[in-house]
N, C-alpha and C positions, 0 to 999 in steps of 0.2 A: 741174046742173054735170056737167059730159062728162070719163070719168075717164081717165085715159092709163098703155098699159100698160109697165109696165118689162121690156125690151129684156134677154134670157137672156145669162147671162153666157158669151165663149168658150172653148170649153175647150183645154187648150194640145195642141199638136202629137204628144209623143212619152208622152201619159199612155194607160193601160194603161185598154183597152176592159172586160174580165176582172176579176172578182173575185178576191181571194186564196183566196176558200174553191174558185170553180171554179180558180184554177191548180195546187190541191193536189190535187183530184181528177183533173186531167189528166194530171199529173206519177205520182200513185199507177201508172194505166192504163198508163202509156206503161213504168214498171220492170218490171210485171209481163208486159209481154209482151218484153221484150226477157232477161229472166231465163229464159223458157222455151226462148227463139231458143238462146241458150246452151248451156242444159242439153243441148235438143236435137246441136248441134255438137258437143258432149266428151262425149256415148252413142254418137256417130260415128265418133269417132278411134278412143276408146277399142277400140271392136268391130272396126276396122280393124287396129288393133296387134295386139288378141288372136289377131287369123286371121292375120295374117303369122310371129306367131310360132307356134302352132300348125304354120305350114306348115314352117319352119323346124325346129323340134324334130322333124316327122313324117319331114322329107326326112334330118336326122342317123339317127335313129330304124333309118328302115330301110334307110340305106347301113350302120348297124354291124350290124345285123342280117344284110342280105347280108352284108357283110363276110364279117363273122364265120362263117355259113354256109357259106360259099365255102372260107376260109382251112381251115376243118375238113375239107372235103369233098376240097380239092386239095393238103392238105399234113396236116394232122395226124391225118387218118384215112386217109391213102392208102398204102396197103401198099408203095408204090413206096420212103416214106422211111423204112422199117422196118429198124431199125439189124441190121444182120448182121454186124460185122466192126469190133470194138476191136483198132486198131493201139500194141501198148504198145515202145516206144524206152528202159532204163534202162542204165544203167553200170555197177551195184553188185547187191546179192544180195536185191532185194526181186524175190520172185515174183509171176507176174500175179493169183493167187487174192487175195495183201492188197492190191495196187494195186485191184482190181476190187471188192471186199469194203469198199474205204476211201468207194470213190465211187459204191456201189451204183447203178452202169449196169451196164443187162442187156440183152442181146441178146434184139430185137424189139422193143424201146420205140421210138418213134416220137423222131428225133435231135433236132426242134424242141421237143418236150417238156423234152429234157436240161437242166437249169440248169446250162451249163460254171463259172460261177462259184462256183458252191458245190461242182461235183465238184473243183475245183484246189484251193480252202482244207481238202477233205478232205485232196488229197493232201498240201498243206505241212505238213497238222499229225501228220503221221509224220515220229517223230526221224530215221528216216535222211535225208529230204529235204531238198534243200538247195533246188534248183528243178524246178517244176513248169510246162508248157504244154498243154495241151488245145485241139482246133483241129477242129469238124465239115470233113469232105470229102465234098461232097454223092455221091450222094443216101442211103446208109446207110450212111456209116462216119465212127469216132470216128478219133483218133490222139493219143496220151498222150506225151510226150516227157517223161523225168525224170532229172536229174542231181543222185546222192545225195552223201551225206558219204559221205569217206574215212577210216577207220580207222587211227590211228596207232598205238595201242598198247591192251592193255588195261585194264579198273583193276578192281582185288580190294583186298578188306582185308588180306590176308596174304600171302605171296609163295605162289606156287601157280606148278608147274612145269607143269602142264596148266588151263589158266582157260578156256578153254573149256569145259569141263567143271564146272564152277562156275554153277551156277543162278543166283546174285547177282553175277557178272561184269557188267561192262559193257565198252564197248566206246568209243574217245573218239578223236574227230577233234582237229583241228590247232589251232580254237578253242573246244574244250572242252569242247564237246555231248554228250550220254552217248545211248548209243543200245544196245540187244540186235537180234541178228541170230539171227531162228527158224529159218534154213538154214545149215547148218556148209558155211563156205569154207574151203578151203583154203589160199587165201593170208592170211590171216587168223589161221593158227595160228603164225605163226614171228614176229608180231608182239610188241615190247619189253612187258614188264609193268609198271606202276606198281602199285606195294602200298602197305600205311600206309595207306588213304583210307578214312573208314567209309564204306562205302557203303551201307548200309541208311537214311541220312539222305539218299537220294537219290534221285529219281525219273528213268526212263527219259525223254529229253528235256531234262533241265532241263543249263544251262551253268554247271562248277566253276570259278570265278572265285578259291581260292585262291593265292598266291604259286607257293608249293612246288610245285604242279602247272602254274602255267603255266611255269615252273623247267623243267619235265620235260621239258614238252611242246617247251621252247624246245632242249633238249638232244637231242628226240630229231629233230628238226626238222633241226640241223646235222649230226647225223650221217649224217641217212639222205640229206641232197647227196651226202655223199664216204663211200658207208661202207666204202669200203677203208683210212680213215684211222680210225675209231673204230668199234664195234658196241658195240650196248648191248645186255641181258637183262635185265636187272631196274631197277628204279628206286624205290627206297627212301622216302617222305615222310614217313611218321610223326613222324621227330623235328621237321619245318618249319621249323628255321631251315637246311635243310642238304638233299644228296639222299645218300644213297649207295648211287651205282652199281656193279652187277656187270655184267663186261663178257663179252665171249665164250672172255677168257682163265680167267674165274672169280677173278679179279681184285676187291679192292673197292675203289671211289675215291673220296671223299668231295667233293661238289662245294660250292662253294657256292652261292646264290640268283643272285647277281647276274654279271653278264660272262661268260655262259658260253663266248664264245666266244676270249675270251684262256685261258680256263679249258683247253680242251682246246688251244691252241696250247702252253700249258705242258706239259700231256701229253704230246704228242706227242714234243717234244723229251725229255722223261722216257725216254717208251720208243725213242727213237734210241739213245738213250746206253746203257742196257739192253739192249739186244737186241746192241749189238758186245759186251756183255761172257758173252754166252750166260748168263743171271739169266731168271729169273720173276718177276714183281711178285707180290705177295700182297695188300698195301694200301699205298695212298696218302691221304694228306690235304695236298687241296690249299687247306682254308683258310689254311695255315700262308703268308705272301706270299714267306718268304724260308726257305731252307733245309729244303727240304719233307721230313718224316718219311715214310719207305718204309721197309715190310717186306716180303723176297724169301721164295720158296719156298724150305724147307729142303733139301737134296741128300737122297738117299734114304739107306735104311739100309745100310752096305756089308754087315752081318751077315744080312740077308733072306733067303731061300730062295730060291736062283737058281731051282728047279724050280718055285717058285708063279706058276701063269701071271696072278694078280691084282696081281706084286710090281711094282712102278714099275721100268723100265729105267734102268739107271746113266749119268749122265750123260756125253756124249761127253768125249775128253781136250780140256783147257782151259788156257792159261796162266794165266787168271786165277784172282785168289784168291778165296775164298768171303767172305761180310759176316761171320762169324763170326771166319773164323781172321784176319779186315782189320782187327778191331775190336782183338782179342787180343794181333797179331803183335808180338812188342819193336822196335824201333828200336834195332837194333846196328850200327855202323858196320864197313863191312868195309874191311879192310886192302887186297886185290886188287879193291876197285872201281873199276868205272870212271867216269869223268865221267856216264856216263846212267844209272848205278845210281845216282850222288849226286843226280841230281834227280827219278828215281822215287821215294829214300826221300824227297825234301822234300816231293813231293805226296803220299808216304806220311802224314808229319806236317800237313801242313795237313787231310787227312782225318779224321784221326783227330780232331782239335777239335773240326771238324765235326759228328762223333758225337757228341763228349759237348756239345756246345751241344744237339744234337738230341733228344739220352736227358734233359738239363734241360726244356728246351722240352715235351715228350711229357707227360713227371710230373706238370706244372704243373696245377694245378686251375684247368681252365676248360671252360668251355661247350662252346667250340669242337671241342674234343678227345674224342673216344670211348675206348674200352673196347677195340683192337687188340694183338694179340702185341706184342711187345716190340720197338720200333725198332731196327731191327741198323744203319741207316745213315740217315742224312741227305744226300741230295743237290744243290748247288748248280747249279741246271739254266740257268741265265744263262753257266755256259761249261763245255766239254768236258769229263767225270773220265777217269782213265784210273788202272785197279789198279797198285800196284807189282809 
């Protein structure tokens, strides 16, 4: 029997020639060699990057190198900018030795060397300074330009007729900076005193922000605009709610803290009125707002020893009456007067009140009021007196 063979089965179109165990070994080959490809391309860059920067750091490198080289060779070692010649410009009495001393530049230092900012914070931090510029002008010179504080008066703790001469003096501008001056000016000695201040509680520099002294300061301030209308010498603070000033007459006046400049408007009119009647003020208190206590200088002694050349000169002849014999005088009507005798003696009587409201006033126990001679008059300085 003849056997018949069975006919291989087809295989389909899109089945896979390849084993799975060979597709995993062709897949292993095929990572590993493109892993290498890799590797190899980022050892490329990498080396590429390194040498560009390299190049880059070497080309910085030694332009600061020149640079610097250079900048040494054509400026800060070259004798050409070899400082010879500090121009110093001040107003006030600091000498060139502490200006030079403050911002230790010296001549022959090289100008680009100078740190100008730190030689100017030398100069402000001396109390006379007020302002400071500093300014290189090539090729070896400095220039200092410096505008100090002005001195308004001194301040001591005691009144001292010479403060200059007072080791613990100070010296105080217009906002209240304390300053010593190691070269004696001149113009500086005729300057007003404030006294009363501790000053051993105070350092050279530092600013008295007190009442009472800026009080002073504000006083000496208006005076010195017009001082044909007021001089001051002394200025009193100790007691602090008050100043009392002596003036050029040796006068004392007691001011007070606040408006000083109605303050001497009322003054002023005081010594108008004073001065027609030929009077010296002795003391005023001007806290008083109405009918202000004055005490005048006593007329001299008629009994003195004409031949004593130290005796006070007698005073010239005067119509007017003295505060004493004004306070004293009776109030008698005269028969032969006239109409202008009857109303001198009326502002006779209205003065005389006056007084003794003023001798009440004076007595009174208060604050306000000091420890002065005896009030001989009160006067109403809101309108003209005139002695009988």
């Amino acid at each position: 029997m003849k056997k018949t063979r069975t006919p291989a089965r087809a295989q389909p179109r899109n089945q896979r020639v390849s084993s799975h165990k060979q597709r995993k070994q062709q897949h292993l080959l095929d990572v590993k060699v493109r892993s290498r490809a890799a590797n190899r391309q980022r050892n490329r860059s990498i080396i590429a990057w390194l040498s560009v920067l390299f190049l880059i750091c070497s080309a910085v490198g030694g332009a600061w190198y020149g640079g610097r080289k250079a900048l040494r060779h054509y400026f800060w070692q070259n004798p050409e900018y070899n400082l010879t010649e500090v121009e110093i410009h001040t107003d006030g009495a600091l000498t060139r030795e502490q200006i030079i001393g403050a911002t230790s530049i010296r001549e022959g230092q090289n100008i680009f060397a100078i740190n100008l900012s730190d030689a100017r914070k030398a100069i402000i931090a001396l109390p006379q300074v007020q302002r400071a510029d500093i300014e290189r002008i090539m090729p070896n010179k400095i220039s200092i330009d410096i505008s100090e504080r002005k001195p308004v008066a001194w301040v001591t703790g005691k009144d001292d007729s010479n403060p200059s001469a007072d080791p613990g003096a100070f010296l105080i501008d217009r906002e209240g900076v304390l300053m010593r001056v190691r070269s004696q000016v001149p113009d500086y000695y005729h300057l007003p005193v404030i006294c009363g201040l501790e000053v051993d509680n105070y350092d050279e520099g530092e600013t008295v922000d007190l009442p009472e002294v800026k009080a002073a300061l504000e006083l000496i301030r208006l005076t010195g605009e017009n001082p044909a209308r007021y001089q001051v010498r002394s200025i009193d603070v100790s007691l602090g709610y008050c100043l009392v000033v002596t003036d050029e007459r040796h006068a004392k006046i007691t001011f007070p803290l606040e408006d000083i400049a109605t303050q001497l408007d009322r003054l002023a009119l005081l010594y108008q009125n004073v001065d027609e009647n030929h009077q010296e003020i002795q003391t005023v208190n001007l806290l008083v707002q109405r009918n202000i206590p004055v005490t005048f200088v006593p007329p001299p002694d008629p009994t003195a020893d004409a031949t004593d050349p130290n005796a006070p000169a007698a005073p010239a002849a005067s119509p007017s009456v003295t505060p004493k014999s004004l306070v004293d005088a009776p109030a008698v009507a005269d028969a032969s007067a006239t109409p202008s005798d009857e109303i001198k003696k009326a502002k006779f009587l209205s003065t005389k009140k006056l007084v003794k409201r003023a001798h009440a006033l004076h007595a009174s126990p208060s604050p306000a009021h000091h420890t002065y001679p005896t009030v001989l008059r009160a006067i109403p300085i809101s309108q003209p007196f005139e002695t009988p």
